[in-house]
C-alpha positions as CSV (number, residue, x, y, z in Angstrom):
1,X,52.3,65.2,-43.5
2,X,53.6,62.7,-41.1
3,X,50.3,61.4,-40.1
4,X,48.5,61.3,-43.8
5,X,51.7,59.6,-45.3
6,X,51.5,56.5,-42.3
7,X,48.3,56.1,-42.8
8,X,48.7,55.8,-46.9
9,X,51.1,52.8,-45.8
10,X,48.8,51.5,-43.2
11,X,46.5,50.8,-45.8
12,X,49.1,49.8,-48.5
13,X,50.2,47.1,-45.6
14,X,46.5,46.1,-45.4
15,X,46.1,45.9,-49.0
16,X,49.4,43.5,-49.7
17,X,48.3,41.7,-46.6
18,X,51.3,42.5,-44.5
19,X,50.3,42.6,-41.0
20,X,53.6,44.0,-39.3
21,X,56.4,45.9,-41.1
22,X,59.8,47.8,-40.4
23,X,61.0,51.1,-42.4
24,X,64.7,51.0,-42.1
25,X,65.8,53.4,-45.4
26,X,66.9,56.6,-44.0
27,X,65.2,58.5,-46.9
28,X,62.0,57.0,-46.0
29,X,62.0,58.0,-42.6
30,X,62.9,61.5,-43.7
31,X,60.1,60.9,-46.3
32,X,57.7,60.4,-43.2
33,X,58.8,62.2,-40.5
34,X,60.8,65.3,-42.1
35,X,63.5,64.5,-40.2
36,X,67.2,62.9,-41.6
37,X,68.4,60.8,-39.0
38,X,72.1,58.7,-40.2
39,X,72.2,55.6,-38.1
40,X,75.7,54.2,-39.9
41,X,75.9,51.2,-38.8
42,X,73.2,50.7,-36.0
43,X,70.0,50.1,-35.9
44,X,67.5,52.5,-36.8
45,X,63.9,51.3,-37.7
46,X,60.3,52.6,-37.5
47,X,57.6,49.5,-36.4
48,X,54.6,49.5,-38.1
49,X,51.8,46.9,-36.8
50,X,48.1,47.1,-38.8
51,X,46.4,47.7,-36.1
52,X,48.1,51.5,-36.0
53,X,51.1,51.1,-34.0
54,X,54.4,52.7,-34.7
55,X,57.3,52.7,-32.8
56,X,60.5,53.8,-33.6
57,X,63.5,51.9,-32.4
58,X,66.8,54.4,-32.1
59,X,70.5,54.2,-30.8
60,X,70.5,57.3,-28.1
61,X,73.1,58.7,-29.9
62,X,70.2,59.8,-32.0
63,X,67.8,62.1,-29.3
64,X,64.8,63.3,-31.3
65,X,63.0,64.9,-28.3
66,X,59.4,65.3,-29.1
67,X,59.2,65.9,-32.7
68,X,57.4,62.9,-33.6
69,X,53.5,61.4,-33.3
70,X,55.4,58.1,-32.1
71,X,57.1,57.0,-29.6
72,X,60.5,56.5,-29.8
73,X,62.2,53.6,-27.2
74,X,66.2,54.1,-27.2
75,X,69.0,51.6,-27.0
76,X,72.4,51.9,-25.5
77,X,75.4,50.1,-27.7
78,X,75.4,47.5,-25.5
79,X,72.2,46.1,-25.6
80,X,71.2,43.8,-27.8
81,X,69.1,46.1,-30.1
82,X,67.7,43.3,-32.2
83,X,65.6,42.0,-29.3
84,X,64.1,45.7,-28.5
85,X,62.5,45.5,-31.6
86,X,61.3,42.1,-31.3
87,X,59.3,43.1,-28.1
88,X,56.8,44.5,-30.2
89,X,57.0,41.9,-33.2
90,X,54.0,39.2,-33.2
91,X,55.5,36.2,-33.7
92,X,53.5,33.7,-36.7
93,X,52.6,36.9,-38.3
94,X,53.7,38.2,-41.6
95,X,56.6,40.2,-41.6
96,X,57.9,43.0,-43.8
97,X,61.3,43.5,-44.6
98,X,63.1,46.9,-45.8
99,X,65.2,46.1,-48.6
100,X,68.1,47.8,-47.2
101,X,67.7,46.2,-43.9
102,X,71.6,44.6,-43.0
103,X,71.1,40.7,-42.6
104,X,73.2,40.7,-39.5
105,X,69.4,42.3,-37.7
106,X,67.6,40.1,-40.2
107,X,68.9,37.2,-38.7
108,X,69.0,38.1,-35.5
109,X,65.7,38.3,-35.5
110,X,64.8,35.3,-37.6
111,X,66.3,33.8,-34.5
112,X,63.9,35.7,-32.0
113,X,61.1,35.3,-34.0
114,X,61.5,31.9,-36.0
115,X,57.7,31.4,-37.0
116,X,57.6,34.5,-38.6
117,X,56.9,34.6,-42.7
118,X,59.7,37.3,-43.9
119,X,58.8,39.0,-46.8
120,X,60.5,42.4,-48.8
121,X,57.4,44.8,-47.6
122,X,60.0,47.9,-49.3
123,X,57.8,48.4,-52.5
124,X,55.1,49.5,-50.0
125,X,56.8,52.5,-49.7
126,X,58.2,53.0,-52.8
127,X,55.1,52.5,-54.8
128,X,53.9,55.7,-52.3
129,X,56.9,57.5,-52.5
130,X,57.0,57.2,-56.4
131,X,53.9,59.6,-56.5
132,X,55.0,63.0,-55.8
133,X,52.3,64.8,-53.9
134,X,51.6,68.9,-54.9
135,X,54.3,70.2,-52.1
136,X,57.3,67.7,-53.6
137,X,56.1,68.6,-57.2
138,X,56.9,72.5,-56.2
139,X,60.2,71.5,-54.3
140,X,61.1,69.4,-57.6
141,X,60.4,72.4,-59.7
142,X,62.4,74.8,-57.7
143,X,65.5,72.3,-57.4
144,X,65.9,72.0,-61.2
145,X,65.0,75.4,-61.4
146,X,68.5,76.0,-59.4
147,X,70.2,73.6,-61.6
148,X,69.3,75.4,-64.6
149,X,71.4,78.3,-63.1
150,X,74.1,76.7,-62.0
151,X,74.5,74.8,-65.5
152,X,74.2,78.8,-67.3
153,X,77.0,79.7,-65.1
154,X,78.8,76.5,-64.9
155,X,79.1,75.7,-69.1
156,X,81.1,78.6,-69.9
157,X,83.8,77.6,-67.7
158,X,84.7,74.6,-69.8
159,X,87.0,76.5,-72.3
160,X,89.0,78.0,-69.2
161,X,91.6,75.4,-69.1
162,X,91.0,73.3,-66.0
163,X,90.8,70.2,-65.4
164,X,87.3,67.9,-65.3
165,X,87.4,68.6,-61.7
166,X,89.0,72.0,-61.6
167,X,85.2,72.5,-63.3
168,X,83.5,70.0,-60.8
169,X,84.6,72.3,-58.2
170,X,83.4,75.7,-59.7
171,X,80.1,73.4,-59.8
172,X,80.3,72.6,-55.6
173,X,80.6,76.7,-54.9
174,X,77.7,77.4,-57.2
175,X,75.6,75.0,-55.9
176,X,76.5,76.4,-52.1
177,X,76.0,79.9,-53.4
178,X,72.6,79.0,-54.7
179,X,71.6,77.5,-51.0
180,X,72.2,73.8,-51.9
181,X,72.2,71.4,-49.4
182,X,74.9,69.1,-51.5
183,X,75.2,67.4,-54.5
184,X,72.4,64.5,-55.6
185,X,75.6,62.7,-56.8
186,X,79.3,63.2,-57.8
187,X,79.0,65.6,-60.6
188,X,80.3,64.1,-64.3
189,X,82.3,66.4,-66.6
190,X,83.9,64.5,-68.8
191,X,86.1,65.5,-71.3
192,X,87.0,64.3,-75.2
193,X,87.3,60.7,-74.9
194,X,86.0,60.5,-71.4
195,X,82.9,62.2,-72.8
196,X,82.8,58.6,-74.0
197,X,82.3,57.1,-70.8
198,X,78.4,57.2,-69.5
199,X,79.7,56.9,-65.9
200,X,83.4,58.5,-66.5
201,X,84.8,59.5,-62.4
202,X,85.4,63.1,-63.2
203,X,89.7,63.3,-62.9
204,X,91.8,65.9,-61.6
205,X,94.1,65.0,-65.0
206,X,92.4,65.6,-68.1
207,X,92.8,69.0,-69.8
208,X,89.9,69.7,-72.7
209,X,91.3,70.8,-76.3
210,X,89.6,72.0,-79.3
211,X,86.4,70.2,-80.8
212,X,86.0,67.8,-77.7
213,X,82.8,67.2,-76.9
214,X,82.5,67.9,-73.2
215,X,79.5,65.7,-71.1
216,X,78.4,68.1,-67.8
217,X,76.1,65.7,-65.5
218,X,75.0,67.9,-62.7
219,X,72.7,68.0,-59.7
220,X,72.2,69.2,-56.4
221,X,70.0,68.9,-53.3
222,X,67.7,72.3,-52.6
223,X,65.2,72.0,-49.5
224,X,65.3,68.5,-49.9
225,X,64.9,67.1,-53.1
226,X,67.6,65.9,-56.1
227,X,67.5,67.9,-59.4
228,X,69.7,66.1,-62.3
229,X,70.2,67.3,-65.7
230,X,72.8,66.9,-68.4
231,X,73.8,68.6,-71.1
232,X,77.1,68.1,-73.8
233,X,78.5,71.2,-75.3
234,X,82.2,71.1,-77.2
235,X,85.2,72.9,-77.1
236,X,86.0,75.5,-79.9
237,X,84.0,73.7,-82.6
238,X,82.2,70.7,-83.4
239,X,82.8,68.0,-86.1
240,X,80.5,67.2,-88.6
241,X,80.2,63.8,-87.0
242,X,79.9,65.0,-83.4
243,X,76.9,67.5,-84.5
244,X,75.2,64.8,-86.3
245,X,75.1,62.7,-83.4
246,X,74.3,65.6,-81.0
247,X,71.2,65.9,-83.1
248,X,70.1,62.1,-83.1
249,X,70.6,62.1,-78.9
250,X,68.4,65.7,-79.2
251,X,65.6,63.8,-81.1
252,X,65.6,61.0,-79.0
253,X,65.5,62.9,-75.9
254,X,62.7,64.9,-77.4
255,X,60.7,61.6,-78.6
256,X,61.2,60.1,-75.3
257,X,59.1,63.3,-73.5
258,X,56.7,63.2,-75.8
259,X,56.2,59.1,-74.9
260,X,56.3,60.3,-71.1
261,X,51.8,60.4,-70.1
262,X,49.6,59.1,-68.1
263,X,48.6,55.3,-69.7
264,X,52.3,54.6,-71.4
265,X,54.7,52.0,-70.1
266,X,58.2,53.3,-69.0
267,X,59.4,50.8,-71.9
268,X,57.4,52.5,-73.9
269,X,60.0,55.7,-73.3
270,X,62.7,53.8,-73.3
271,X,61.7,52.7,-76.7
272,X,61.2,55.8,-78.0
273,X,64.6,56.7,-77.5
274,X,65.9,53.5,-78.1
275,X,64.3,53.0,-81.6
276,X,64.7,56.3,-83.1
277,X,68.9,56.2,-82.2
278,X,69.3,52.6,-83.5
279,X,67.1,53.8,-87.2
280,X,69.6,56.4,-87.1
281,X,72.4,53.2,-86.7
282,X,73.6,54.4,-83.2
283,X,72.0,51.6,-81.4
284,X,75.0,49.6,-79.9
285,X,76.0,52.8,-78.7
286,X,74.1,53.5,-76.3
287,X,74.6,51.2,-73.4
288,X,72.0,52.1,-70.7
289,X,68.4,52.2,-69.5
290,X,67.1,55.8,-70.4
291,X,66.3,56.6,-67.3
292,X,65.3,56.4,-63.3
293,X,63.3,58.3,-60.8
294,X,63.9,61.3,-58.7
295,X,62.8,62.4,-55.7
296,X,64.4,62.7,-52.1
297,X,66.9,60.3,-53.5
298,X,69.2,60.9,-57.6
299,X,67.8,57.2,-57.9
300,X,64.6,56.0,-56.6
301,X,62.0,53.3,-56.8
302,X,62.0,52.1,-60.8
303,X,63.4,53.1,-63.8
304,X,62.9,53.6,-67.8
305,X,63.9,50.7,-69.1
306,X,63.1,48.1,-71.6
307,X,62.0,45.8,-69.4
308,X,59.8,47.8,-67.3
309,X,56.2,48.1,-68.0
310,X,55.1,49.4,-65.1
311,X,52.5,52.3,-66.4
312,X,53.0,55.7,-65.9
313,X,51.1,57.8,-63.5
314,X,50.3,61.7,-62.5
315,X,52.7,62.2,-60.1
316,X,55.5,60.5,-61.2
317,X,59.0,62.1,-61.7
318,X,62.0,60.7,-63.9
319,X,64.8,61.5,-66.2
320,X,65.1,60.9,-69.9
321,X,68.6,60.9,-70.5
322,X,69.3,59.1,-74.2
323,X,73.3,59.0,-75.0
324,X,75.2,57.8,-77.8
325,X,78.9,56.9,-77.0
326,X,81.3,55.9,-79.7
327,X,84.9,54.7,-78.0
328,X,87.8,57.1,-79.0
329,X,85.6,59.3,-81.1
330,X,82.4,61.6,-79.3
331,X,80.4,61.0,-76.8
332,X,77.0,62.5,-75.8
333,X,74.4,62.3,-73.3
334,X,70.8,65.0,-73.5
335,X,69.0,64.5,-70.0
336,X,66.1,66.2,-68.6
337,X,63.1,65.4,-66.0
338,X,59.7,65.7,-66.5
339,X,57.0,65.1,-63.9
340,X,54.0,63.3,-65.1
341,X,50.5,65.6,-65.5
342,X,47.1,64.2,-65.8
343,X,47.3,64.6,-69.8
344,X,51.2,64.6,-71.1
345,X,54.5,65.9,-69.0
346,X,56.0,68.8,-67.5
347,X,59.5,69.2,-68.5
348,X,61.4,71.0,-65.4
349,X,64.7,71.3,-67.4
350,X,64.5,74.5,-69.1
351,X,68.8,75.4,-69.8
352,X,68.7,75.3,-73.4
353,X,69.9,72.1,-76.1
354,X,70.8,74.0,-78.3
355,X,74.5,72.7,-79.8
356,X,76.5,75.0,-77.9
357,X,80.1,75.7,-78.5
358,X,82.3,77.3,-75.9
């Protein structure tokens, strides 16, 4: 794996005529080497040159042994672990930058190497890591797969009288039960008004009462990879209002997979969604891009938006999450992911959408 991915960048670097790089993102490295390493704030980063060499620079807090194909030269916290790296940086060459990179080593090493030409080499990588290979399509499937359980056990316990977090927490044990490794982001159950919110901080306060809409925005981490899903189901009944926009979010969620293939834009989902709630005369209500991709990371490298026309490939995994949130009154939110066939989209939510009442 380690070998076939470095060699896909090796020739993406050749490509984008980027003759030395550095990989600093965390995910990234685990992406290429299996291996989660959490630097904090030192230095961590994996040299590439394109003639084939990679070295990893690595704070010896941080022993790897032999697992690697690379060498691996350590630093103690007193050294000045800027200019290890620069040992093996060409100096007049182009360089590549990870976006995350912290600019107190970028200019360090601007310093080192002044004649240098800096560039942001990070969508090298992402452009690769955007395309899930057959292994991370099965470890995608079986994460959401998980999720879909935890959400059939986790739903019911809305009517129970806890708080949003007194749920969160039922959430964190079934996600350990099920052999989670964590959470692909703080959970969102929001209740009522806060159902309202697309990005409400789940509160150890708010109590749900009858005909509240309650937003459940859930996903964990299984073997390595992020599921996500969300799904809105109310308390004791549902208003004529709420159920009429539970159905517009349901259509646009369901347009928005059918505009997900090979050959369509992302915009092109986005609008699917987008159109079909502002006809129905939602439109200023919902306030956010449809979507983003999944992977290793909740939110990786591009996202459904209006603006983005990048097209659509086999491969490919993201959410399609349309909401409609009216201030004070009901708020919902209908997400799935699909992974991108050769001819349409596999949809790896499969907890029903049905308008459920608890």
């Amino acid at each position: 794996m380690e070998n076939t991915r470095l060699a896909k960048i090796m020739k993406a670097m050749e490509e984008n005529h980027v003759e030395q790089m550095i990989i600093s993102d965390p995910a990234s490295i685990y992406y290429l080497t299996g291996c989660w390493i959490h630097p904090g704030e030192r230095l961590m980063t994996l040299f590439l040159n394109i003639d084939g060499k990679v070295q990893m620079i690595l704070n010896k807090l941080f022993p790897q042994g032999n697992k690697f194909s690379f060498d691996i030269e350590y630093y103690d916290d007193v050294d000045d672990c800027v200019a290890v790296l620069a040992k093996y940086v060409k100096d007049g060459k182009t360089f590549g930058i990870d976006k995350v990179w912290p600019a107190k080593f970028l200019l360090r090493l601007m310093e080192l190497r002044p004649g240098c030409r800096f560039v942001n080499s990070s969508v090298i990588v992402d452009h690769i890591r955007q395309i899930k290979d057959e292994k991370e399509q099965e470890l995608m499937r079986v994460s959401s797969q998980v999720n879909d359980m935890v959400m059939e056990k986790l739903y019911r316990h809305v009517a129970d009288g806890l708080t949003e977090q007194g749920v969160a927490d039922i959430l964190l044990d079934e996600y350990e039960k099920a052999g989670c490794e964590g959470v692909s982001f703080d959970p969102i159950v929001g209740y009522g008004a806060n159902a309202a919110d697309p990005h409400h901080a789940t509160d150890k306060v708010t109590l749900g009462k009858r005909g509240d809409a309650v937003v459940l925005d859930i996903g964990g981490v299984k073997d390595g990879y992020c599921s996500d899903m969300t799904r809105t189901v109310f308390l004791g009944e549902a208003s004529e209002k709420a159920r009429e926009v539970y159905h517009v979010v349901l259509e646009a969620n369901l347009r928005g997979i059918a505009a997900a293939k090979p050959g369509n834009r992302f915009c092109d989902v986005d609008n699917a969604c987008r159109d079909y709630i502002t006809e129905k005369g939602y439109g200023q209500y919902f306030t956010h891009r449809t979507g983003h991709n999944i992977g290793i990371e909740d939110h990786e490298f591009g996202d459904v938006s209006s603006v983005n026309e990048e097209v659509i490939k086999p491969g490919m995994v993201f959410s399609v999450e349309p909401g409609i949130y009216i201030p004070g009154e009901v708020g919902v939110r209908i997400e799935d992911l699909v992974l991108i066939t050769k001819d349409g989209c596999e949809v790896l939510n499969r907890f029903t959408k049905d308008l459920l009442v608890v």
